[in-house]
C-alpha positions as CSV (number, residue, x, y, z in Angstrom):
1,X,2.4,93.1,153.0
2,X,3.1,96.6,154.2
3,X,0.4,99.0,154.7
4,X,0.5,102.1,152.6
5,X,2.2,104.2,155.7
6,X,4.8,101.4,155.9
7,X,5.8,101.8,152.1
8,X,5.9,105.4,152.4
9,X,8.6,104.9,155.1
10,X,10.5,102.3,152.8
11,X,10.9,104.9,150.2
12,X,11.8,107.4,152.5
13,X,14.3,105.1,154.3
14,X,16.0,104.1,151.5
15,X,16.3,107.5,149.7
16,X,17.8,109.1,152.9
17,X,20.7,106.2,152.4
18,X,21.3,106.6,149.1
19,X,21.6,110.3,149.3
20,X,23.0,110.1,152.4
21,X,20.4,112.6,154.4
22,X,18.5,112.7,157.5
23,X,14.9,111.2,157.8
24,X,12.3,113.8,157.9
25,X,10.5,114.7,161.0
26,X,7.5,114.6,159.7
27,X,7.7,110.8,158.4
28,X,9.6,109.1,161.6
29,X,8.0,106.6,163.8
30,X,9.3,106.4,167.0
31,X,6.9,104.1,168.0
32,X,7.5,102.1,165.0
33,X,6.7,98.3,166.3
34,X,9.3,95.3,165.5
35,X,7.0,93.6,162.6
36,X,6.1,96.5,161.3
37,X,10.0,97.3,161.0
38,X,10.6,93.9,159.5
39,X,7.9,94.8,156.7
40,X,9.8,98.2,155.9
41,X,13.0,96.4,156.0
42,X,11.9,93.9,153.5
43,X,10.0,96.3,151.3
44,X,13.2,98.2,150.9
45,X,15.3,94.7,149.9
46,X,12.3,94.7,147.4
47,X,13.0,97.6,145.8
48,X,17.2,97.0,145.5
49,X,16.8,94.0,144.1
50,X,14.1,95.5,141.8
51,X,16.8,98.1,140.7
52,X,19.2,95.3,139.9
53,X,21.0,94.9,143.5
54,X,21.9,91.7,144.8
55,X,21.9,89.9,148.3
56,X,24.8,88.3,148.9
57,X,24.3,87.4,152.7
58,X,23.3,89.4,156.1
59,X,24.9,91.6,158.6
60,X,24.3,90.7,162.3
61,X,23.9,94.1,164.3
62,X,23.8,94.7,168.5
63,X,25.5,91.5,168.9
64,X,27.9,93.0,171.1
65,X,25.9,93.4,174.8
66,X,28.3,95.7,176.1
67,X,27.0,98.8,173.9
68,X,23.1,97.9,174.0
69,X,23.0,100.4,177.0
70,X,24.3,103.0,174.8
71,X,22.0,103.0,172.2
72,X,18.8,101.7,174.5
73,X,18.7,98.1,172.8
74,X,18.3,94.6,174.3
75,X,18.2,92.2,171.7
76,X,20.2,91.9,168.2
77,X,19.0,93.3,164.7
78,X,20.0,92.4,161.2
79,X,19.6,93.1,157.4
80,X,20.7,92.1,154.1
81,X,24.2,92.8,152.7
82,X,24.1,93.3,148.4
83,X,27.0,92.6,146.0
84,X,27.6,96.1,145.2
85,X,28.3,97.2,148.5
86,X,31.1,94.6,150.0
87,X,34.7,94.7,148.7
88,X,37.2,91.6,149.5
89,X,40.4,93.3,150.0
90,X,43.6,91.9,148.3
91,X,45.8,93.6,151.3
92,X,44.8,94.1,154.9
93,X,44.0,98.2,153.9
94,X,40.7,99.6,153.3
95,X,39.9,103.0,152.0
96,X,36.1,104.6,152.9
97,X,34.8,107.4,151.8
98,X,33.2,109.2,154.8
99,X,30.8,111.2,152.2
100,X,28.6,108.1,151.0
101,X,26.5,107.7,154.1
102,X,24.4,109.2,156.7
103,X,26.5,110.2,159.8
104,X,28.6,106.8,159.1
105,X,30.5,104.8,161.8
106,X,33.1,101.9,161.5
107,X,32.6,98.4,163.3
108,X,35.7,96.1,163.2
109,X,34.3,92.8,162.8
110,X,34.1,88.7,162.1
111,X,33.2,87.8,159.0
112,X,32.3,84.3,158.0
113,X,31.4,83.2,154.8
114,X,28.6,79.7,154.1
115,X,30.1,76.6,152.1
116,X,26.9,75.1,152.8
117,X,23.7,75.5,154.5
118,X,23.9,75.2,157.9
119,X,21.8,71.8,159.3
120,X,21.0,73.6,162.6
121,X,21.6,76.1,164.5
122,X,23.9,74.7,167.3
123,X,27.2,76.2,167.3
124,X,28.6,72.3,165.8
125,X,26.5,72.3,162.5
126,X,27.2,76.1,161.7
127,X,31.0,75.7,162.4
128,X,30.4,72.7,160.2
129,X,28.9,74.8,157.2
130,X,31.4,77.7,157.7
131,X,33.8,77.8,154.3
132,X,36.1,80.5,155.7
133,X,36.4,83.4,158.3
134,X,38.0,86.7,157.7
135,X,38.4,89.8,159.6
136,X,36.1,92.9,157.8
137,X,35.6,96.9,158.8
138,X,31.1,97.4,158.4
139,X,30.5,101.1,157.9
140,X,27.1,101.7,159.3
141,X,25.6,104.7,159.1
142,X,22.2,106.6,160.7
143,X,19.8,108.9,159.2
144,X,18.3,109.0,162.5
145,X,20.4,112.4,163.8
146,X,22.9,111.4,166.5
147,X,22.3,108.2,166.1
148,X,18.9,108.9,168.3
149,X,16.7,106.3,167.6
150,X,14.4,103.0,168.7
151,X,15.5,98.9,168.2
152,X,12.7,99.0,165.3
153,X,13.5,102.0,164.2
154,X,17.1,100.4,163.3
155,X,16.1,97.7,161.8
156,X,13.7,99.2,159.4
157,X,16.7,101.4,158.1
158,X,18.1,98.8,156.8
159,X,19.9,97.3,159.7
160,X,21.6,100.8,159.7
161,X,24.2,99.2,156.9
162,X,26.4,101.0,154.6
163,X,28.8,98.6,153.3
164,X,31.4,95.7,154.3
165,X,34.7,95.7,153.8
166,X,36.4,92.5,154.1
167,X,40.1,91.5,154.6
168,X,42.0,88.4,153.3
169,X,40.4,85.3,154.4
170,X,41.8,81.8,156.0
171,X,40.3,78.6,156.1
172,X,38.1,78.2,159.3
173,X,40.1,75.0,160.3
174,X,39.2,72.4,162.9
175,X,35.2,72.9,163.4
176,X,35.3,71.5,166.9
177,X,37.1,74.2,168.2
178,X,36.1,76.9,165.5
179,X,33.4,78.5,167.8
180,X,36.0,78.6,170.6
181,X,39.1,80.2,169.0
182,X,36.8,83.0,167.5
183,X,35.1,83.5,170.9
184,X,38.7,83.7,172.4
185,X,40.1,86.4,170.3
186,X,41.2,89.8,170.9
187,X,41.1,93.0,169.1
188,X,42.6,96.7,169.7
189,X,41.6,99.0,167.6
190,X,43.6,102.3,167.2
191,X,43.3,105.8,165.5
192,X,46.5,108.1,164.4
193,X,45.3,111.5,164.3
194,X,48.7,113.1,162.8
195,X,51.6,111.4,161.3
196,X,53.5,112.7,164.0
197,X,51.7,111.2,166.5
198,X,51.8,107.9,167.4
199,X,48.5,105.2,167.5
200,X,46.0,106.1,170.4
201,X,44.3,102.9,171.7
202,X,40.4,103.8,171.6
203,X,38.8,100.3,172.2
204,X,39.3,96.7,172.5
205,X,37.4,93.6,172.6
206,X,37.5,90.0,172.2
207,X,34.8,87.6,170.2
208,X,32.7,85.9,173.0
209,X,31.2,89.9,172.9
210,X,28.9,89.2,169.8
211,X,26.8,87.0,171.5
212,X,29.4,84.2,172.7
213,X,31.4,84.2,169.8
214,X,30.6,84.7,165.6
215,X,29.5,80.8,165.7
216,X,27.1,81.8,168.2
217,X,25.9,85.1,166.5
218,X,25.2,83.1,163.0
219,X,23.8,80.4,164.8
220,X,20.8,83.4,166.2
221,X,20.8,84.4,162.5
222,X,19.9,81.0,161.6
223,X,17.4,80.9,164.3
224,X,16.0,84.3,163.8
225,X,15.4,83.6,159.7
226,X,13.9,79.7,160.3
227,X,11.6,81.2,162.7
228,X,10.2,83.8,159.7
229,X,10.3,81.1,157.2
230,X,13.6,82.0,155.7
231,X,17.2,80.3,155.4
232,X,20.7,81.4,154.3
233,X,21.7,79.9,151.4
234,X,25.9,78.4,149.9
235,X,27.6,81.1,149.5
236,X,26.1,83.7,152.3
237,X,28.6,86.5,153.6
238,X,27.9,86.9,157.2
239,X,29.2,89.9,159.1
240,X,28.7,89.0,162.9
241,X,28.6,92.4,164.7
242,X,31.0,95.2,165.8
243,X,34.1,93.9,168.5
244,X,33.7,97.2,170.1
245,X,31.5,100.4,170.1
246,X,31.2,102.0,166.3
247,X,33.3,105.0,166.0
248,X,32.7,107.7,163.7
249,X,33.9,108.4,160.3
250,X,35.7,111.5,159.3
251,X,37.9,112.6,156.8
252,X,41.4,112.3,157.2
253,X,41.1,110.0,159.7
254,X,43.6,106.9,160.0
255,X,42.6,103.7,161.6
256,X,44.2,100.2,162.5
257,X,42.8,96.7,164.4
258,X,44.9,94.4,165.8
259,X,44.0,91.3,165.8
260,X,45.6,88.2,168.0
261,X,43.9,84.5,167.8
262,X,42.9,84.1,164.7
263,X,46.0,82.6,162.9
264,X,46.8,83.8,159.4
265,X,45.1,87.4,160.2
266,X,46.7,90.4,161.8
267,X,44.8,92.8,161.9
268,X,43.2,95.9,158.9
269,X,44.9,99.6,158.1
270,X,41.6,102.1,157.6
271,X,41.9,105.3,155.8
272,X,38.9,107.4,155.6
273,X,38.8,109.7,152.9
């Protein structure tokens, strides 16, 4: 159970996201310690679902190593992901609106999505349980000011997770070499900042970032929940972290991935509005 401070914070947290405003000074905890974050976070998924929201899986953040120096973490974070907040794209475009969230950033990610429970967590059974794989844009967002802010501190805000945005998705194929072919791909992403420019390569990355590969980031997942007493369930969206370094939202903007080695997908067109 949280203490009283803790539930404070949870109310606090979670109106700063839905308005989309900073924390308050006076109600940050820099030291905040990793269980105590845990309670805030799960005190906030208390009071969503208590207003009617839905879990529909869990995003998978700082599985990419190559940005923990930047933001002064050393080990992965995640949260819950509701119904109301992911959208399955018919086309490869997405449209976000900048406005919604606290200082938001886009993370060009793997998505995977649970036909069954997963038996274990070694990268055989999850690619075993895996129903389908799809490429997906997170928008993450701080109300930490410049994204300032300690491991704990992250995960109590909710994993720092906006919403999930998820392109068309392909069958996962052959599970012996699932974990493989995701770890092996590659992804560019690009920004056009005038029509009459061309696209600017900003970053690019390749899925054995997140922790070895997606299979490998759902299999900590796995580990991470069994170890608290919990378990993803059939049915489970998974987001499996950011491919690069998040980039920040603004209006106007126009983004594009592309993708090579994951057959069926191309890449996403992103406009932020």
């Amino acid at each position: 159970m949280p203490t009283a401070n803790e539930s404070r914070l949870a109310d606090h947290l979670l109106e700063c996201s839905d308005r989309a405003r900073p924390i308050s000074d006076g109600l940050r905890e820099p030291g905040l310690a990793m269980d105590a974050a845990e309670r805030i976070q799960r005190a906030i998924r208390e009071r969503r679902t208590s207003r009617g929201e839905q879990p529909v899986g869990y995003k998978i953040g700082f599985t990419n190593r190559r940005i923990w120096p930047i933001y002064g973490v050393s080990s992965p974070i995640w949260g819950p992901v509701y119904a109301g907040g992911v959208e399955r794209l018919e086309t490869p475009r997405a449209r976000l609106h900048a406005g919604r969230y606290p200082e938001p950033r886009l993370e060009p990610e793997i998505v995977l999505g649970l036909a069954q429970v997963p038996a274990d967590d070694d990268p055989a059974a999850i690619a075993e349980a895996i129903g389908w794989v799809a490429h997906g844009v997170e928008v993450v967002q701080s109300v930490y000011p410049g994204w300032r802010f300690s491991a704990a501190e992250s995960m109590a805000s909710q994993a720092m997770h906006g919403s999930l945005h998820i392109g068309p998705a392909v069958a996962p194929g052959d599970a012996a070499t699932l974990a493989a072919r995701l770890a092996a791909l590659t992804l560019v992403l690009e920004r056009r900042d005038d029509e009459k420019d061309g696209w600017t390569e900003v970053a690019t990355g390749v899925g054995a970032d997140v922790l070895d590969g997606p299979v490998e980031a759902l299999g900590h997942l796995v580990r991470c929940l069994r170890e608290r007493g919990q378990r993803l369930a059939a049915g489970d969206i998974i987001t499996t972290g950011t491919l690069v370094d998040a980039q920040p939202m603004i209006a106007g903007q126009r983004w594009r991935t592309r993708l090579q080695g994951l057959a069926g997908i191309d890449g996403l067109a992103i406009d932020i509005i």
